[in-house]
C-alpha positions in Angstrom: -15.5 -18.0 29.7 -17.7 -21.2 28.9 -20.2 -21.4 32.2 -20.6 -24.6 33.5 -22.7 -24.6 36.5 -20.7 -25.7 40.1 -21.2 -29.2 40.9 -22.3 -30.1 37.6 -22.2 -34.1 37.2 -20.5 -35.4 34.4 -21.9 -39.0 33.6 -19.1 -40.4 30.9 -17.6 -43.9 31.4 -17.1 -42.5 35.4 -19.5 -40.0 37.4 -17.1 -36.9 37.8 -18.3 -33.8 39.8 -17.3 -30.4 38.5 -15.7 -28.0 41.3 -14.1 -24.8 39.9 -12.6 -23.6 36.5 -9.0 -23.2 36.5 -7.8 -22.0 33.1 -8.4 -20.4 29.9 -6.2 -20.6 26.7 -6.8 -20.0 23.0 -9.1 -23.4 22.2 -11.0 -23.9 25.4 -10.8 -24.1 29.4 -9.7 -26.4 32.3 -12.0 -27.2 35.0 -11.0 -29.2 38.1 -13.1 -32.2 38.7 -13.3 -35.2 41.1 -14.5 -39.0 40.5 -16.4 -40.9 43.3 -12.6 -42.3 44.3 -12.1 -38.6 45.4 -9.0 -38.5 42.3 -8.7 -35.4 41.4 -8.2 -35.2 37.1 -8.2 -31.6 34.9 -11.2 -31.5 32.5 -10.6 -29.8 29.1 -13.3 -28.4 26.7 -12.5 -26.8 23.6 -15.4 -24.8 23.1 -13.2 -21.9 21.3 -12.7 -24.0 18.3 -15.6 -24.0 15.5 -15.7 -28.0 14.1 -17.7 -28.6 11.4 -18.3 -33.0 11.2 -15.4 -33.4 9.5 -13.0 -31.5 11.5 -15.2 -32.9 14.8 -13.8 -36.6 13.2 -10.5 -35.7 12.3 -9.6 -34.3 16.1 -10.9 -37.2 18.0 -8.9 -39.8 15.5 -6.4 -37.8 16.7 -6.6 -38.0 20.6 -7.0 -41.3 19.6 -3.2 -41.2 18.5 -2.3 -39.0 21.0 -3.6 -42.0 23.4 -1.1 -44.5 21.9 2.1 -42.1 23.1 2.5 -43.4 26.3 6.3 -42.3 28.3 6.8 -41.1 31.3 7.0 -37.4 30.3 3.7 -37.2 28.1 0.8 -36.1 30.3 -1.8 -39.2 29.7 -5.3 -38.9 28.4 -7.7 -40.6 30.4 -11.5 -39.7 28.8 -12.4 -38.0 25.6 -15.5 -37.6 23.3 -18.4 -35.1 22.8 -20.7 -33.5 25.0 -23.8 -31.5 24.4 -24.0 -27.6 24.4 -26.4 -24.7 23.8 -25.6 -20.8 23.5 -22.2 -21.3 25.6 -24.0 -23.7 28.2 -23.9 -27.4 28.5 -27.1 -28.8 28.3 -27.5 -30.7 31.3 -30.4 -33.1 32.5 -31.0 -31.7 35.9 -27.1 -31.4 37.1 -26.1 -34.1 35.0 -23.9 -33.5 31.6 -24.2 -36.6 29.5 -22.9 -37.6 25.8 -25.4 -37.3 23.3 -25.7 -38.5 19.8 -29.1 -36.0 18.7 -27.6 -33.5 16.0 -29.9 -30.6 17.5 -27.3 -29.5 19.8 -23.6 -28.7 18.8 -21.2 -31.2 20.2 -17.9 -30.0 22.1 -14.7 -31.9 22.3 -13.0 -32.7 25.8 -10.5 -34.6 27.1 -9.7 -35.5 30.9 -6.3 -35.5 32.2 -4.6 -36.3 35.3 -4.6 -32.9 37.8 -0.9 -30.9 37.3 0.1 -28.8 40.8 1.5 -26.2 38.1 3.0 -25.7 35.6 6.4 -24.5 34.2 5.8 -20.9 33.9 4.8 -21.0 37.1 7.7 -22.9 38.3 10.3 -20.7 36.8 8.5 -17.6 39.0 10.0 -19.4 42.0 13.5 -18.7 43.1 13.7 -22.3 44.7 14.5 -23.5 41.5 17.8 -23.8 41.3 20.0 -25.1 38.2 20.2 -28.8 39.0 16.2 -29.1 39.0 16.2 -27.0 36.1 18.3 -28.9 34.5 16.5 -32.1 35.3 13.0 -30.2 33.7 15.1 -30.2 30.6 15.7 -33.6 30.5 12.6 -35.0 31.0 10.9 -32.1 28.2 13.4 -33.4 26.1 13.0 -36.8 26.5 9.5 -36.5 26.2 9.4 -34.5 22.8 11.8 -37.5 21.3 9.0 -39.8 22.3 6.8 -37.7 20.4 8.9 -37.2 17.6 9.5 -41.6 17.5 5.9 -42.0 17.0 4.9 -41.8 12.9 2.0 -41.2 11.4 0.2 -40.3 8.0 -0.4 -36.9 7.0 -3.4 -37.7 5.2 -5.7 -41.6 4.7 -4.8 -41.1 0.8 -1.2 -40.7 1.7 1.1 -43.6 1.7 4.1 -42.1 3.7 4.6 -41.5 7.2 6.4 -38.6 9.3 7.4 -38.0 12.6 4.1 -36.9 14.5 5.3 -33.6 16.5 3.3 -31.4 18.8 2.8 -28.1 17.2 2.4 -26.2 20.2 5.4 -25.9 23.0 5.3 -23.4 25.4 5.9 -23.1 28.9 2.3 -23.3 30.2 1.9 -26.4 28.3 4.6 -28.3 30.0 3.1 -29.2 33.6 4.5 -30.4 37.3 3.2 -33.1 39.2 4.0 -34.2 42.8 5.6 -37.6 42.9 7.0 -38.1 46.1 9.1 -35.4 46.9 9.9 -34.5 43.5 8.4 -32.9 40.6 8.2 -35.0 37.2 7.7 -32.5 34.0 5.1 -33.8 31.4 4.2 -32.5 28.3 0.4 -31.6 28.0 -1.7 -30.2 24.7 0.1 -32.1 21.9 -1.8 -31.8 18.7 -4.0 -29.4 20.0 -2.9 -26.5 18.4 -5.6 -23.7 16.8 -2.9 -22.5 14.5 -4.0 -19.0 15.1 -3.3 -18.0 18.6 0.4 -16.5 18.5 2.9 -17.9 21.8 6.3 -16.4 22.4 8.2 -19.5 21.5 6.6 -20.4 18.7 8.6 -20.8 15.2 8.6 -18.3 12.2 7.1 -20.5 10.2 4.3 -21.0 12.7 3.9 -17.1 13.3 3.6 -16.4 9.4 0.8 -19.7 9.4 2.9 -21.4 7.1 3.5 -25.4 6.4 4.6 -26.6 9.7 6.4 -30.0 10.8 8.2 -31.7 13.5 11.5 -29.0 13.0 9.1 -26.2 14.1 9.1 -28.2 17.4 12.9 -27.9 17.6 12.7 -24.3 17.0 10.2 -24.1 19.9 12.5 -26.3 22.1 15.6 -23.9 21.6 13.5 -21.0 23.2 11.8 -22.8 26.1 15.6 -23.8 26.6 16.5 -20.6 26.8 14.5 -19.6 29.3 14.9 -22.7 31.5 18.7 -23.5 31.7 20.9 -20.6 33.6 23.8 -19.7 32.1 24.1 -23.0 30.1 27.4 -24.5 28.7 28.7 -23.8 25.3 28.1 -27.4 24.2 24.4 -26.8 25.1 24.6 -22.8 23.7 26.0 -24.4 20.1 22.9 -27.0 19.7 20.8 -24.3 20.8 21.9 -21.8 18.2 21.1 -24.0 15.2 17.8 -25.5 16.5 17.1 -21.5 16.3 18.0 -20.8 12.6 14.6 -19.3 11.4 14.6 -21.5 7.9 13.5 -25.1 9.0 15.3 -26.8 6.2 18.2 -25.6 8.1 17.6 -27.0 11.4 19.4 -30.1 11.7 17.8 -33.0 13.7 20.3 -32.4 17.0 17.3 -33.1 19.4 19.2 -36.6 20.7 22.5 -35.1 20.8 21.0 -32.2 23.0 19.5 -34.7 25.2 23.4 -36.4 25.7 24.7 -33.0 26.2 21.8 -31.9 29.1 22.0 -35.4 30.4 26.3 -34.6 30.9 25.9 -31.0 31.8 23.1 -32.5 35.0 25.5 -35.2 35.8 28.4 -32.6 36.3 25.9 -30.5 38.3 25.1 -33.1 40.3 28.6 -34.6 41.1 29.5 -30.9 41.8 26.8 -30.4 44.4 27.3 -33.6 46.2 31.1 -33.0 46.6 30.0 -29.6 48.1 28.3 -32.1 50.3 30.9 -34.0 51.4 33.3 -31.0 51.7 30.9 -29.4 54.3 30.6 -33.0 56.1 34.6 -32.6 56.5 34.4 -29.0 56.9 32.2 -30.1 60.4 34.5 -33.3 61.4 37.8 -30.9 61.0 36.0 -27.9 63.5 35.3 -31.3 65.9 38.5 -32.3 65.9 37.8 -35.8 63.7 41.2 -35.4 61.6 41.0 -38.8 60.2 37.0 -38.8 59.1 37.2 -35.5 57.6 40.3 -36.3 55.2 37.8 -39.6 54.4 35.1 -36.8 53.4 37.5 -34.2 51.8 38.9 -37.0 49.4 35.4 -37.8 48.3 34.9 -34.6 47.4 37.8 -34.5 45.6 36.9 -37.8 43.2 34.0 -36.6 42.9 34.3 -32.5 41.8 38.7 -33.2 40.9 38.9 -29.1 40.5 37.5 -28.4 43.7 39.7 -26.0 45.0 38.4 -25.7 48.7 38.1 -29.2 49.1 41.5 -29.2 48.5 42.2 -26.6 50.7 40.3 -28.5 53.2 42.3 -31.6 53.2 45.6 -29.6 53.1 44.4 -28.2 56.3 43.2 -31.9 57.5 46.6 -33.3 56.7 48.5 -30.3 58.4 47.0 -31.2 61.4 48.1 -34.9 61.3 51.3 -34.2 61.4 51.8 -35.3 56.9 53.7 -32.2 56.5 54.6 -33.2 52.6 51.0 -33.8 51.5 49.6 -31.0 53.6 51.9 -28.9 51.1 51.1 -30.7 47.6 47.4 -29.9 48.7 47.8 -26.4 49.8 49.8 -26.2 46.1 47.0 -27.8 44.1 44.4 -25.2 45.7 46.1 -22.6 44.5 46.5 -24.0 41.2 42.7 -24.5 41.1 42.1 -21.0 42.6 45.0 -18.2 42.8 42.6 -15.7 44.4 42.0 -17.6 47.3 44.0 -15.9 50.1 43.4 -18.7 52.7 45.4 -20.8 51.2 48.4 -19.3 51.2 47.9 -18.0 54.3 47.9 -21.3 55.8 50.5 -22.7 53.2 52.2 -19.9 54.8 52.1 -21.0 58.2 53.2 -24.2 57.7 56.1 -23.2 55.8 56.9 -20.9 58.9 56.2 -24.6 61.1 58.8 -26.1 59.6 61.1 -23.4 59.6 61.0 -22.6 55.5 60.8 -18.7 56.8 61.6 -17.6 53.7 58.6 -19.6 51.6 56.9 -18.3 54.5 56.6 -14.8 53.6 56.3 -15.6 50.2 53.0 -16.6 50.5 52.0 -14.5 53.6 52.8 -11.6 50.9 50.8 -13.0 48.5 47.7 -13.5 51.1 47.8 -10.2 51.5 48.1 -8.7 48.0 44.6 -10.4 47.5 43.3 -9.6 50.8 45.6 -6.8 52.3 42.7 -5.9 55.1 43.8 -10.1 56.6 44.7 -8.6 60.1 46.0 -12.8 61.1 48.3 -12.5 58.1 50.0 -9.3 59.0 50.2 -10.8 62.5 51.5 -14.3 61.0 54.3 -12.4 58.7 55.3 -10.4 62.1 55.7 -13.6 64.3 57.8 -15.0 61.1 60.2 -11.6 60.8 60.5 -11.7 65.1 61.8 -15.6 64.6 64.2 -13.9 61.7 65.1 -10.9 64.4 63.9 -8.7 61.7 62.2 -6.2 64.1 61.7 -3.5 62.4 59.4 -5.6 59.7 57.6 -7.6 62.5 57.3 -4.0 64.6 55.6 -3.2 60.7 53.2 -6.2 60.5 52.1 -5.5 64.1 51.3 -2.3 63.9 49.2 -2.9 61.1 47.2 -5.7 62.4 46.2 -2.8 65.2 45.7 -0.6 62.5 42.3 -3.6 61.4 41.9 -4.8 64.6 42.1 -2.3 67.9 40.8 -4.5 70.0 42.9 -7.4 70.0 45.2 -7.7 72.5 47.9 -10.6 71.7 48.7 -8.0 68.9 49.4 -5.4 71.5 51.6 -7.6 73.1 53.6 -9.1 70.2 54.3 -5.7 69.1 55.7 -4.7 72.2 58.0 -7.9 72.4 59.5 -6.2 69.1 59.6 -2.4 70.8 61.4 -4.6 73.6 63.8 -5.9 71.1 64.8 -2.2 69.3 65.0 -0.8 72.9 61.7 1.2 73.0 60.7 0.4 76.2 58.4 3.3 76.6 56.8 2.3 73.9 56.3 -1.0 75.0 55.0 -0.6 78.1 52.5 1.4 76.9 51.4 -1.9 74.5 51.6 -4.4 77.2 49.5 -2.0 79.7 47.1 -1.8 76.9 47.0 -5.7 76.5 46.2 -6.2 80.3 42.8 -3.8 79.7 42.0 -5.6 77.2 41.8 -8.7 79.1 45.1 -10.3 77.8 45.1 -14.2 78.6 47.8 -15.4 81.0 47.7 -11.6 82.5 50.5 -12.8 84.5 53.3 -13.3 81.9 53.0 -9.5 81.2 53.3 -8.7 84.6 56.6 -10.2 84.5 57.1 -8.4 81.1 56.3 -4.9 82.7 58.8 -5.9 85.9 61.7 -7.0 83.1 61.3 -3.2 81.5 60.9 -1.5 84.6 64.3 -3.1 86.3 66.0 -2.2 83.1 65.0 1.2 83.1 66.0 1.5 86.7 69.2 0.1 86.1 69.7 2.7 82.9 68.8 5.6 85.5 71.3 4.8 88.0 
């Protein structure tokens, strides 16, 4: 790499003190520097690039266009020029680097740049990252590129017409983060810069094969970085993405705004989607507190915004059960399951309102479909047992008891509902046995099977005598 000695003072329109190299690529490196303000800025110097006077004039006219781009999501550049070097050292007056006009000494190109925490290959390494933000990234590359693209310019003095100036070399590590606030803003860094010889995975055919290149070879390059950036992305954003790949140019068509409107609905769906998770989890909390009326208030916000959100649904059924608005507790638990028929907790708890109201029937209807998704749901095999007992179908609830003990031994209400069915087919052996085993596991209300135990005991008596 170029050496340039630490705390090396670059004397330019500012004094800037070199502090560490942080980067090479295929023109040049970055170095990290600092003005007298203690701002921190990225110093370039492309020092891998041979420029004969022409080629030396032609690249600074155009970082002088590249200056005029100025958006949001086009990293800015702050200094340029030419500086002084001599067998891959600058030549420095004591520790100072200054411009020079004498032709003894070969002149370098640099620019200076604000600072970047990272950049996007970097980012994507994180698994913080999730599909909103990544989504967002998208945007803003995108939005920068159609600045880009906006800005026209000649391909040659001699030449009368004008075409879209375009970068010429997008790739990940030329798309860089910067802290603003909490957030992370993308900007695209390097435009124009391109050695046209250095290969980059994302670069077009026509680029690889060195072969006449234009703004539609950015396209191509924007369909790969894509690629790699959105997860899983939608078929609307899948379709744009397939044609900006087509390896002839002439057949890329110019879709770059129409992606942006697709991205830009695909983020706002995201978005709505993870804020009505949000507010579901809000009424989630205010239902487990007891708050009935506010968590309906958050469960219905969920709702307008995310309409196909099953659970929220599901959570306002639940909400409206408990206040009593039997009706709309039901329509709810219905659209759920219409949203999601493999969600078992719904028609487990559709099912034990139906068995509220006394709908025993619709009751085990959907107790029997709870447990043909889950059939391991040791409440549900107790629920569809307390619904047969009400029926003085013992045998089935004996069934459904039984086979909540089968899941859960320890539990000792289901001990003592199944021997309120033994009771019932005159098993009283049996039963006692189950309401013994309740009382050691620490039954509540103890008592009551006391006077369970004394009811089969004097009947047994009685039977002896």
């Amino acid at each position: 790499m170029f050496n340039i000695p630490e705390k090396t003072v670059l004397c330019l329109r500012q004094r800037y003190i070199i502090e560490e190299a942080i980067g090479e690529g295929s023109s040049g490196g970055v170095w990290k520097i600092q003005n007298g303000e203690g701002i921190w800025y990225a110093f370039k110097l492309f020092y891998k690039r041979e420029f004969d006077t022409g080629q030396t004039k032609n690249f600074l006219n155009q970082i002088h266009i590249i200056q005029k781009i100025e958006h949001p999501h086009v990293v800015p550049i702050v200094g340029y020029g030419l500086l002084p070097i001599q067998a891959n050292m600058p030549m420095l007056l004591g520790d100072e680097w200054l411009p020079s006009k004498s032709e003894e000494y070969a002149q370098i190109p640099y620019i200076i740049m604000p600072l970047a925490s990272q950049n996007l290959a970097q980012a994507l390494t994180s698994p913080e990252l999730d599909p909103l933000q990544r989504l967002d990234f998208a945007l803003q590359f995108c939005l920068g590129v159609r600045k880009i693209h906006s800005y026209y310019v000649h391909n040659s003095p001699t030449e009368a017409t004008v075409e879209p100036f375009f970068h010429g070399n997008l790739k990940l590590s030329n798309l860089l983060l910067f802290q603003q606030g909490k957030k992370l803003s993308l900007k695209i860094s390097d435009l124009g810069f391109s050695t046209g010889t250095a290969d980059f995975p994302e670069q077009a055919p026509e680029q690889r094969e060195h072969q006449d290149t234009d703004y539609r070879s950015d396209l191509f390059c924007i369909a790969k970085i894509l690629q790699t950036l959105i997860q899983e992305p939608n078929l609307a954003i899948t379709d744009i993405l397939d044609q900006l790949l087509n390896p002839n140019p002439n057949q890329r068509p110019p879709l770059l705004p129409k992606l942006i409107q697709t991205i830009w609905e695909e983020r706002t769906r995201i978005y709505k989607n993870k804020l009505a998770y949000t507010m579901y989890l809000l009424g989630l909390n205010l239902y487990q507190a007891g708050q009935f009326d506010y968590a309906l208030q958050d469960f219905a916000r969920a709702i307008k915004l995310y309409p196909n959100f099953a659970l929220a649904w599901l959570g306002q059924a639940d909400t409206l059960r408990q206040l009593g608005k039997t009706k709309e507790a039901l329509d709810s638990y219905d659209q759920s399951i219409a949203l999601d028929h493999s969600n078992a907790l719904a028609y487990e708890n559709r099912g034990e309102l139906f068995g509220e109201q006394g709908d025993y029937a619709n009751a085990i209807v959907s107790f029997k479909k709870a447990l043909d998704l889950d059939p391991t749901a040791a409440s549900v095999h107790g629920s569809l047992g307390l619904v047969y007992g009400n029926m003085q179908e013992w045998e089935k609830a004996l069934e459904q008891f039984s086979r909540l003990i089968d899941i859960h031994k320890d539990f000792p209400a289901a001990y003592a509902d199944r021997a309120e069915a033994l009771v019932h087919l005159k098993r009283f052996e049996e039963a006692l046995e189950d309401y013994r085993h309740a009382l050691e596991l620490n039954i509540d209300e103890p008592q009551a099977i006391q006077v369970k135990i004394q009811e089969i005991e004097n009947i047994q008596n009685k039977q002896s005598q």
